[in-house]
N, CA, C and O of each residue as an XYZ file, in Angstrom:
644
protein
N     234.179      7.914     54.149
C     232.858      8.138     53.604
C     232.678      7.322     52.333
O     233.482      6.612     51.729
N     231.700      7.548     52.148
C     231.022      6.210     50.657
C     230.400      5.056     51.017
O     230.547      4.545     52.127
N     229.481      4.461     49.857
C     229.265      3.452     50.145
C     229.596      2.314     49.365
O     230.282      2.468     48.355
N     229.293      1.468     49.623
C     230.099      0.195     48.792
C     229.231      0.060     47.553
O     228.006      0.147     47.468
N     230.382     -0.235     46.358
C     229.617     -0.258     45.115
C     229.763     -1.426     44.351
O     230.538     -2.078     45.051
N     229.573     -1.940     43.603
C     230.211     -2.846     42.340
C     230.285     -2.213     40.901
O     229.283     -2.054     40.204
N     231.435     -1.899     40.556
C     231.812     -1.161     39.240
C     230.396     -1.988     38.126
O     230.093     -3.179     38.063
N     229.787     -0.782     37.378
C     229.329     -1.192     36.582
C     227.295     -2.104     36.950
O     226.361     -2.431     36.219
N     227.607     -2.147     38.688
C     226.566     -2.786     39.006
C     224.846     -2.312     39.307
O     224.306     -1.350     38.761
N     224.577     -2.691     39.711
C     223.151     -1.786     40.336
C     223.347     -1.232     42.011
O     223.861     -2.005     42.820
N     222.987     -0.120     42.359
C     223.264      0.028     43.456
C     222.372     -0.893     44.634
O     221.317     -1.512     44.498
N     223.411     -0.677     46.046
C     222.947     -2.036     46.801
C     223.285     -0.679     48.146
O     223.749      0.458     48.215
N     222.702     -1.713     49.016
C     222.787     -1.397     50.571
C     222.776     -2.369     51.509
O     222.682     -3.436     50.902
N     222.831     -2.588     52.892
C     222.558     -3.831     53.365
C     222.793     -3.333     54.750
O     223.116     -2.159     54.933
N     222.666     -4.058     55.594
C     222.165     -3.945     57.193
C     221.733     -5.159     57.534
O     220.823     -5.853     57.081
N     222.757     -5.379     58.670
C     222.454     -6.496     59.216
C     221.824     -6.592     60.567
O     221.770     -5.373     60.728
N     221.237     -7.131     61.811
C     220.655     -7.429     62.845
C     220.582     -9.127     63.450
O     219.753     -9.993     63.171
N     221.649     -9.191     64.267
C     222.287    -10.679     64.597
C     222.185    -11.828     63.609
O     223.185    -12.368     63.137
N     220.372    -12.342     63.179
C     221.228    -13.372     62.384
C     220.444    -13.277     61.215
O     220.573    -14.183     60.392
N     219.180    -11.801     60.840
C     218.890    -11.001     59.751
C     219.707    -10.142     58.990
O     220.546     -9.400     59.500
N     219.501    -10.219     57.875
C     219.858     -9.354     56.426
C     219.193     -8.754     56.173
O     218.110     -9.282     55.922
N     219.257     -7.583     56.065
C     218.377     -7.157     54.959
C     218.889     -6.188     53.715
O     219.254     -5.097     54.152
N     219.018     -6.318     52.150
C     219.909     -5.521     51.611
C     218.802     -5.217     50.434
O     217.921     -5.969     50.018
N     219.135     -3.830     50.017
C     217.898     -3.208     48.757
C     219.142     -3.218     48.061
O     220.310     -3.207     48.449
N     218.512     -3.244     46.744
C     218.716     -2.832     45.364
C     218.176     -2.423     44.801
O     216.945     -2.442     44.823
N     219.205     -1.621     43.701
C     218.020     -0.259     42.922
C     218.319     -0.788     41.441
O     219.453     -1.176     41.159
N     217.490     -0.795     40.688
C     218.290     -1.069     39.456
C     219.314     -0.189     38.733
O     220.110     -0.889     38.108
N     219.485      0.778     38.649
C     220.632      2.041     38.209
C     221.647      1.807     39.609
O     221.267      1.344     40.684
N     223.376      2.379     39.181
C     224.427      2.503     39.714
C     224.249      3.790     40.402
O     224.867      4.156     41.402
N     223.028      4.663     39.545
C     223.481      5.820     40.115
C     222.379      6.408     41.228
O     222.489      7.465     41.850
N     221.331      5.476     41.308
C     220.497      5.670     42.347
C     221.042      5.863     43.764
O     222.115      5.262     43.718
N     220.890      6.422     45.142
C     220.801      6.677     46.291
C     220.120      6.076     47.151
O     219.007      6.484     47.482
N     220.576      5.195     47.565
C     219.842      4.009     48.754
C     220.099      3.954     49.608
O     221.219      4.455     49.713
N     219.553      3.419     50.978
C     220.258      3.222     51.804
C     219.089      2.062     52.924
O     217.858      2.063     52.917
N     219.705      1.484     53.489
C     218.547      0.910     54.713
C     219.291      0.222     55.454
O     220.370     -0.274     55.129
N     218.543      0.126     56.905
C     218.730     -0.337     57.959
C     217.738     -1.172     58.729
O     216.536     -1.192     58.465
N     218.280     -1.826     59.646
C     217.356     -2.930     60.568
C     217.777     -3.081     62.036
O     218.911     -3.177     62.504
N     216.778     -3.078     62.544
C     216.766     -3.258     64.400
C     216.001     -4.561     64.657
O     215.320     -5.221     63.872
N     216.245     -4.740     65.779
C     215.265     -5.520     66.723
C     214.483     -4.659     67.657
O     214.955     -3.751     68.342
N     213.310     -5.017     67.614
C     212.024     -4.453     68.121
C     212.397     -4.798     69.821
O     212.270     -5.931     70.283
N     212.713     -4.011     70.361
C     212.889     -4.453     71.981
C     212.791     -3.432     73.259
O     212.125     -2.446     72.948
N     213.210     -3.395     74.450
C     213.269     -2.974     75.081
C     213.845     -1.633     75.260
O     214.867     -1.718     74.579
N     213.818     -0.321     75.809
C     215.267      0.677     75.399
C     215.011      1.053     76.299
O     214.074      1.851     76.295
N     215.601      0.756     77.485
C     215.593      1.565     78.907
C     216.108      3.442     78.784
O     215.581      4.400     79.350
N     217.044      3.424     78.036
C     217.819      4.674     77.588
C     217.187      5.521     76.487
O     217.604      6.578     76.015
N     216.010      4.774     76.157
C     215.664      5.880     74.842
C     215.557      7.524     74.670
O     215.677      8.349     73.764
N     215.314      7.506     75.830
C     215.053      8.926     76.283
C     215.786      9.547     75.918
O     215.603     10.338     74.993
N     217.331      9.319     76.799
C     218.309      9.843     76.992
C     218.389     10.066     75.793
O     218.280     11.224     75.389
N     218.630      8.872     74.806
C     219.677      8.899     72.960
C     218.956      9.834     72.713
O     219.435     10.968     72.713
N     217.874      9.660     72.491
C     216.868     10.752     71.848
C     217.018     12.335     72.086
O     217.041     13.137     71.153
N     217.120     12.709     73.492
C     217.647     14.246     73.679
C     218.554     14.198     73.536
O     218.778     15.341     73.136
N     220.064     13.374     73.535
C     221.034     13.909     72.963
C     221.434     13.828     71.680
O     222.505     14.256     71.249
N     220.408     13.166     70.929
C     221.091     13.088     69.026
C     219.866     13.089     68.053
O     220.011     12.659     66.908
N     218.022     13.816     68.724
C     217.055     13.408     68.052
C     217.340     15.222     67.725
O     218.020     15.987     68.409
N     216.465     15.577     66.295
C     216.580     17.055     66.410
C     214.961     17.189     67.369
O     214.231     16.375     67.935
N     214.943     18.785     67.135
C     214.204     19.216     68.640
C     212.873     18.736     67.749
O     212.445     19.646     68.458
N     211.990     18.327     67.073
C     210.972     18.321     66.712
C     210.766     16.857     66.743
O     209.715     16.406     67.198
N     211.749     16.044     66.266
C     211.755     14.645     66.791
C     211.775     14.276     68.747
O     211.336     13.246     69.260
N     212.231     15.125     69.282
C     212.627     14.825     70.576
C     211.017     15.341     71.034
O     210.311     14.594     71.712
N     210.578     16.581     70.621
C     208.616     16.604     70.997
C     208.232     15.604     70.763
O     207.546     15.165     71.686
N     208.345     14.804     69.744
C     207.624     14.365     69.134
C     207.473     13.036     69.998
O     206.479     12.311     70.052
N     208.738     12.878     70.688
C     209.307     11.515     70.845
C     208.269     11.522     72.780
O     207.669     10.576     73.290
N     208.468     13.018     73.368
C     208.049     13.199     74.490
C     206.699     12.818     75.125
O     206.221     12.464     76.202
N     206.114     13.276     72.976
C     204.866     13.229     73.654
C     203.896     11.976     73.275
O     202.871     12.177     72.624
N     204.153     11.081     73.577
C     204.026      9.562     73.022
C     203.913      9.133     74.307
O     204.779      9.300     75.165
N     202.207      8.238     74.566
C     202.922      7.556     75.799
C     204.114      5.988     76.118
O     204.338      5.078     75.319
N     204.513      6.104     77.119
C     204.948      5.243     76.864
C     205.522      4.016     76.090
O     206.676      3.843     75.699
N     204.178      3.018     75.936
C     203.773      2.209     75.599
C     204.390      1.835     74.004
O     204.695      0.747     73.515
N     204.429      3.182     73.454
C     205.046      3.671     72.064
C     206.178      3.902     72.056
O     206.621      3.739     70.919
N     207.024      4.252     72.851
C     208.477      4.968     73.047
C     209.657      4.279     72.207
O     210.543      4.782     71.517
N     209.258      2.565     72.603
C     210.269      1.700     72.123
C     210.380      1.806     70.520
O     211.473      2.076     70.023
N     209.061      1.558     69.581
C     208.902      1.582     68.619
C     209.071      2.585     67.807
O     209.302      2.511     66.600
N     208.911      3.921     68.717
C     208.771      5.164     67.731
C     210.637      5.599     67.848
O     211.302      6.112     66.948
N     211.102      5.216     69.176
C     212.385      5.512     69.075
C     213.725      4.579     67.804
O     214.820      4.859     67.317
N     212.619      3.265     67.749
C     213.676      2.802     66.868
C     213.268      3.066     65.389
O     214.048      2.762     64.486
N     211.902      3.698     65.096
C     211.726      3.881     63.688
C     212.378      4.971     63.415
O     212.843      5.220     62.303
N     212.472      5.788     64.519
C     213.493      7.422     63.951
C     214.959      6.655     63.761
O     215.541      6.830     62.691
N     215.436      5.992     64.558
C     217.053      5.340     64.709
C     217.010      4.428     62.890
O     217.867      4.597     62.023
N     216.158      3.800     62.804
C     216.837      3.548     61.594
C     216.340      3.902     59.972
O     216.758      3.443     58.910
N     215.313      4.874     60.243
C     214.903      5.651     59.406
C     216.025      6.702     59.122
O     216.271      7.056     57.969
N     216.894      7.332     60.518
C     218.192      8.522     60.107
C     219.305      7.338     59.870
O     220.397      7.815     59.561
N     219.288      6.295     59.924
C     220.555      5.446     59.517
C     220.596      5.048     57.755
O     221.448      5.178     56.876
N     219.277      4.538     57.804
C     219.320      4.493     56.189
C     219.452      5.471     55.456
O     220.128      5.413     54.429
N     218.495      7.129     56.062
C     218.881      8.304     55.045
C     220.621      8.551     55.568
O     221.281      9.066     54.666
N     220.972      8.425     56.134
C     222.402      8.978     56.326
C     223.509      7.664     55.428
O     224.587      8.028     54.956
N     223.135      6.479     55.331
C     223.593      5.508     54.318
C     223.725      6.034     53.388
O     224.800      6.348     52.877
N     221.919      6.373     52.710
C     221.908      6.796     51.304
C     222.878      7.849     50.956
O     223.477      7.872     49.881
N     223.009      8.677     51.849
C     223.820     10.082     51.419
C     225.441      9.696     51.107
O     226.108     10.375     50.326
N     226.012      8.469     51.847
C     227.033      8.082     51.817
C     228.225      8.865     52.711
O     229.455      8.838     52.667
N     227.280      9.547     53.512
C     228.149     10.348     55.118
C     227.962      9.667     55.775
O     229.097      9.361     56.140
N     227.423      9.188     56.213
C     227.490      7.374     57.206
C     227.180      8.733     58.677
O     226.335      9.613     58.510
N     227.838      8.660     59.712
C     227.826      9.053     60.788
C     228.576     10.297     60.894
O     228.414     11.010     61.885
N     229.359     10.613     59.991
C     229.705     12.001     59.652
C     228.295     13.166     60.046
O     228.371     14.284     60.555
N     227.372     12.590     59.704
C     226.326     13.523     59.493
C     225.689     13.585     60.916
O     225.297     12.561     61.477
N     225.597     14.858     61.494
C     225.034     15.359     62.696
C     223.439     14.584     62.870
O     222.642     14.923     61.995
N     222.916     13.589     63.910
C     221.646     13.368     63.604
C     220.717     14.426     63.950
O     219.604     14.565     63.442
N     221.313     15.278     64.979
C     220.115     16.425     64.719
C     219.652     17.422     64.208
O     218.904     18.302     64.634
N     220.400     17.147     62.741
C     220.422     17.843     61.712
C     219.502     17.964     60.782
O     219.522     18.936     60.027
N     218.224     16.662     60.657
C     217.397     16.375     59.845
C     216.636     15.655     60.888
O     217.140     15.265     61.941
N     215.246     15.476     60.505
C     213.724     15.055     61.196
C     213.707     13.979     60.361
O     214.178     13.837     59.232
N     212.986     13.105     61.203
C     211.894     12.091     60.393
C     210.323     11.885     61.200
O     210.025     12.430     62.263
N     209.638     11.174     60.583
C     208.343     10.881     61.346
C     209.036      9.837     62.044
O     209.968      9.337     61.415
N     208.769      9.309     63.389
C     209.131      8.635     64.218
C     207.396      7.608     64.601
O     207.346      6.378     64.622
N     206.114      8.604     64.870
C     205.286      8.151     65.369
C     204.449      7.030     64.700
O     203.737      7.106     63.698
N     204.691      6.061     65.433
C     204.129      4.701     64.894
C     202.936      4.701     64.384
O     202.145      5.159     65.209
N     202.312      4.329     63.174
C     201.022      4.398     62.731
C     201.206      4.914     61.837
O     200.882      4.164     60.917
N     201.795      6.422     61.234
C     201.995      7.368     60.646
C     203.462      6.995     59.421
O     204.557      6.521     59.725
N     203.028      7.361     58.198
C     204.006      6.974     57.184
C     205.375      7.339     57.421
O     205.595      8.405     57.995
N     206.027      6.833     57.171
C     208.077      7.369     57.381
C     208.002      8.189     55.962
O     207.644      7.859     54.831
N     208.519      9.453     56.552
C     208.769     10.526     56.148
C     210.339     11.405     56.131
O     210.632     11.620     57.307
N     210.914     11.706     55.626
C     211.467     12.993     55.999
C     211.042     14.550     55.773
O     210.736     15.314     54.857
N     211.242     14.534     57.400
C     210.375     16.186     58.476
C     211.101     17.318     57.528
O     210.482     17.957     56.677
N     212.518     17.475     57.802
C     212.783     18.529     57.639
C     214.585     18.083     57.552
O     215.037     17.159     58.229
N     215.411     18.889     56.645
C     216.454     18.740     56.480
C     217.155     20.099     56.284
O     216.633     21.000     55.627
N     218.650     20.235     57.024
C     219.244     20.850     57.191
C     220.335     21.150     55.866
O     221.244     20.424     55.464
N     219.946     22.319     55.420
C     220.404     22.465     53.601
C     221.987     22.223     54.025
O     222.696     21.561     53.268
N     222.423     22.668     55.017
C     223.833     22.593     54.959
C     224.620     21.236     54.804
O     225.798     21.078     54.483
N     223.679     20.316     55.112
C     223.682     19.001     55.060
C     224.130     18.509     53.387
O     223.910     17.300     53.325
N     224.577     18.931     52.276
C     224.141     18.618     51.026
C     223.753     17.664     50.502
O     224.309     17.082     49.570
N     222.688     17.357     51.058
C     222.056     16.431     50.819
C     220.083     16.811     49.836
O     219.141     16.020     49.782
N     220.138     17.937     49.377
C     219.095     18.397     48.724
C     218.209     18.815     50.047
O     218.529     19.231     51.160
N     216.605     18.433     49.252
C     215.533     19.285     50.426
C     214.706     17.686     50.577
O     214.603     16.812     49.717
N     214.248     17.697     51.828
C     213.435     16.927     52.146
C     212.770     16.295     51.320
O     212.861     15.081     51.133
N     211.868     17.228     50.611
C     211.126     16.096     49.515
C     211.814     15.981     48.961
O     211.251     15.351     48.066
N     213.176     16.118     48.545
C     213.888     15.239     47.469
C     213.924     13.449     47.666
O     214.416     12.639     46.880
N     213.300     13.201     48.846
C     214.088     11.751     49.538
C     212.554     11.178     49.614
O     211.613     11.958     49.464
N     212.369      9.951     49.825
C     211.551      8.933     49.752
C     212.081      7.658     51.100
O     213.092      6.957     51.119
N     211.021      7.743     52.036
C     211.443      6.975     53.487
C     210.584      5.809     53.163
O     209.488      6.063     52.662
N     210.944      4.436     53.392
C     209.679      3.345     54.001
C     209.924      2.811     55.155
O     211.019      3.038     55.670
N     209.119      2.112     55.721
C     208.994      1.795     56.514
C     209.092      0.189     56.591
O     208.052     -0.303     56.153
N     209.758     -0.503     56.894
C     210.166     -2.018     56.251
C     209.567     -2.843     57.834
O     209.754     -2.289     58.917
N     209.164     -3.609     57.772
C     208.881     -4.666     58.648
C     209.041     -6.191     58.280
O     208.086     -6.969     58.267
N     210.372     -6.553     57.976
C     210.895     -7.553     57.065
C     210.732     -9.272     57.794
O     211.013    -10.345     57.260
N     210.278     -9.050     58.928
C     209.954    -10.499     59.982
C     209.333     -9.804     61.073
O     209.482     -8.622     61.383
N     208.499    -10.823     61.708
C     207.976    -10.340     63.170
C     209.280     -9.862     63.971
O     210.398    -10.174     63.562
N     209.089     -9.055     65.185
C     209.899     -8.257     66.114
C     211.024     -7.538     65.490
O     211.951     -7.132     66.191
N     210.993     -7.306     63.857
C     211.757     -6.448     63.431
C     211.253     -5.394     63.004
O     210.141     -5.480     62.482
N     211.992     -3.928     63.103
C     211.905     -2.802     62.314
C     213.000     -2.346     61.334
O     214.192     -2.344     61.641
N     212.423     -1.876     59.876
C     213.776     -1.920     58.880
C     213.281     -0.164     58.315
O     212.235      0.413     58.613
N     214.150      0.241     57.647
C     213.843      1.697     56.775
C     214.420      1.573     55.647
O     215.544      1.077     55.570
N     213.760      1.995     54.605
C     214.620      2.146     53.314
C     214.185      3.722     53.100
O     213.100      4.303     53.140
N     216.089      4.307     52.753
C     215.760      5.852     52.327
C     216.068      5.736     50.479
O     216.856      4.876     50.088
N     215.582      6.391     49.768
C     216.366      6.572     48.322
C     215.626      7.994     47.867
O     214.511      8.433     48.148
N     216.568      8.466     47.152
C     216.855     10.011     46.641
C     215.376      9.734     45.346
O     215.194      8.852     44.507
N     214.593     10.920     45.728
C     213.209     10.729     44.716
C     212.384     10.227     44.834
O     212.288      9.455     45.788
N     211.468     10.373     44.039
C     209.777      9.906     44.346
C     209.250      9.010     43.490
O     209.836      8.968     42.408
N     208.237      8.199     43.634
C     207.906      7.086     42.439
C     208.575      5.558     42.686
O     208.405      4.540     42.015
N     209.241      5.727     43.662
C     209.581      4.368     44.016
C     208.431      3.570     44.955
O     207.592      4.048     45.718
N     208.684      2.324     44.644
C     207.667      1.242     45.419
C     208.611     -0.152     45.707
O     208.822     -0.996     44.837
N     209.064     -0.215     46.910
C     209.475     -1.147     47.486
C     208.786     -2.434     47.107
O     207.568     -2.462     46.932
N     209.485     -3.404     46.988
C     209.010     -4.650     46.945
C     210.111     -5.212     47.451
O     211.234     -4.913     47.045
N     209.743     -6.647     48.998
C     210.468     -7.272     49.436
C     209.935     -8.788     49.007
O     208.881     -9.335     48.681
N     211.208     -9.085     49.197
C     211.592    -10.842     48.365
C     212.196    -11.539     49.777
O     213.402    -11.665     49.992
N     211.368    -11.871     50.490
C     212.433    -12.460     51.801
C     213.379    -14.166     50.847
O     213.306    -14.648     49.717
N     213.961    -14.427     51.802
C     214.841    -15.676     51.020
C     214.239    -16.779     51.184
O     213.397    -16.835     52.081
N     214.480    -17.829     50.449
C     213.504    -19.043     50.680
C     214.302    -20.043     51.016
O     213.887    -21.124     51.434
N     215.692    -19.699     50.830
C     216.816    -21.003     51.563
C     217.241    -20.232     53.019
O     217.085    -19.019     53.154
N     217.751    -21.022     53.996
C     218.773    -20.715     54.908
C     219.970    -20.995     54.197
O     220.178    -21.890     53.378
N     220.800    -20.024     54.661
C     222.079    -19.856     54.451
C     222.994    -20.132     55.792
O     222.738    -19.401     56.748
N     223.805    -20.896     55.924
C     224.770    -21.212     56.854
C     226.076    -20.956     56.616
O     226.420    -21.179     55.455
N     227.121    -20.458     57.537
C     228.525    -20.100     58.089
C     229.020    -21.696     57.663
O     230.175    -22.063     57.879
């Protein structure tokens, strides 16, 4: 468990997606961050992941969507609970159907509802966005508290191996 730090630094996060980055920073060490990134695609299986690891209000939620939505709303819950489960620094330790998020596309990223046993505070303690960092991507940033405002800086060089 934990997440990676730099003694003395500002806290960071990062998530990668084949040949995207995407990494937040907070200015304080002691802030709570976390985020993640997908590719916007196909999910023949969504269904399935979803009843076996969405909690039950996400899995309505997820049901009652047609179609057309399934792909999108399934990956905004997937990395909306990846970044809050980053931030917490339980990584996958943490049960996903333990805590809600808004999933339904259109509608702000939220956290629904959280499981106190989780110690991770109460729902509104946490602050979700909703990141769309390039076309056919979906990203989430979670951080502990309210009053934050994302601002993304995409890069202006390529970077090569």
């Amino acid at each position: 468990m934990g997440k990676p730090s730099l003694p003395g630094g500002p806290a960071f996060n990062l998530a990668d997606c084949k040949d995207h980055v995407l990494i937040a920073i907070a200015p304080c060490a002691t802030v709570e961050l976390g985020v993640d990134i997908e590719r916007l695609r196909r999910l023949p299986d969504a269904a399935g992941i979803a009843e076996r690891f969405f909690a039950p209000e996400e899995r309505d939620a997820f049901a009652a969507l047609p179609d057309a939505l399934r792909d999108e709303a399934f990956l905004n819950s997937w990395t909306r609970k990846e970044a809050f489960i980053k931030a917490t620094g339980q990584g996958l330790s943490t049960p996903l159907d333990r805590f809600a998020v808004e999933l339904t596309p259109g509608r702000p990223a939220r956290l629904l509802s959280l499981d106190g046993a989780l110690e991770a505070g109460d729902a509104t303690d946490w602050s979700l966005f909703d990141l769309r960092p390039a076309p056919g991507l979906v990203g989430a940033l979670a951080v502990r508290g309210d009053g934050w405002r994302p601002v993304f800086r995409p890069l202006d060089e390529t970077f090569s191996a």
